[in-house]
N, C-alpha and C positions, 0 to 999 in steps of 0.2 A: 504494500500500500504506500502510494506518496506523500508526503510528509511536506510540509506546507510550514515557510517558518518565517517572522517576522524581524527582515534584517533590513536594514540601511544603512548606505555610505553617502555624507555627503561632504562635500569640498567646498570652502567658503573662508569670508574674512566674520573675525569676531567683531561683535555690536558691543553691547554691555557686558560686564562680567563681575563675576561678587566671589571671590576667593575666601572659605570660613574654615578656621579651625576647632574642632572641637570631640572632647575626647582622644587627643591623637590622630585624629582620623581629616586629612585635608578633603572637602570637598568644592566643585565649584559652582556654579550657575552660570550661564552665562546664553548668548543669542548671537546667533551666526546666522550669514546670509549667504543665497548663493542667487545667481542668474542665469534666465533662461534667455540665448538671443535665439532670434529667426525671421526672417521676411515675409510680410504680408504680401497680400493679393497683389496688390499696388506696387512695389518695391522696397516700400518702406522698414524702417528696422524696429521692430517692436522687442523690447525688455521685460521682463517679468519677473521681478523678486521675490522670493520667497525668502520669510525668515522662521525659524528655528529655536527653541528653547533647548539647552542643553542640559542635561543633568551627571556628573561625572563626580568619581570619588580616585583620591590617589590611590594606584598600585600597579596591578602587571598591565601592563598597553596602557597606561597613564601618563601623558608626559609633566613634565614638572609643571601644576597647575598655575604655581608662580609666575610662569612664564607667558602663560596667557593674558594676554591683553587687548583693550581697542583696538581694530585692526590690526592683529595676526591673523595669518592663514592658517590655515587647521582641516585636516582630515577626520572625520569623526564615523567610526562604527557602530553601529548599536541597533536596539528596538524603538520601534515607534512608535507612540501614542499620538490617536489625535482626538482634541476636547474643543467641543461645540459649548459657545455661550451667547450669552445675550448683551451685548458692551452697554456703557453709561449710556449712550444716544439710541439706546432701543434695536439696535444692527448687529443682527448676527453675526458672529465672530466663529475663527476656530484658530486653535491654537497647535500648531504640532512639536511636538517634545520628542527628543529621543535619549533613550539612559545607554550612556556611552560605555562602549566595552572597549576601545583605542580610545584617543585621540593626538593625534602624530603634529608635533607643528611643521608646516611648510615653508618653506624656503623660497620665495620669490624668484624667479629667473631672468 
């Protein structure tokens, strides 16, 4: 039987980030974005951003959480959640999370 399992990679620069200590245990928070390009009908270049909630705890495929900051690049592995809400102005919202099992920082080129 095929087994079906809830993974994502996705590649991006960091938004906010909240680096907390507690009990020994470094955890971070943090919001990465990534982009989609491609050409409409017309020729034109349409963008598409999607952003990202992170959720990640130091250790194995954990890069030093420290190091993450505004605007790094970061490769992130993990599961994905996604959570439907209703925002301040009555507008459906969703939020997509993923609890990180890497995350690698990138190196620019």
């Amino acid at each position: 039987m095929k087994q079906f399992k809830n993974e994502i990679t996705i590649c991006g620069v960091v938004g906010q980030c909240h680096v907390t200590v507690a009990a020994d245990t470094e955890t971070a928070q943090f919001s990465v974005m990534t982009e989609d390009t491609y050409s409409s009908r017309d020729g034109s270049t349409v963008v598409n951003c999607t952003w990202f909630s992170v959720h990640a705890w130091k250790g194995a495929g954990i890069a030093e959480l420290s190091k993450i900051t505004k605007g790094t690049w970061v490769e992130v592995h993990g599961k994905q959640r996604c959570r439907r809400y209703v925002g301040e102005d009555s507008a459906d919202r969703v939020n997509y999370e993923i609890i990180a099992d890497t995350v690698k920082l990138v190196v620019e080129e």
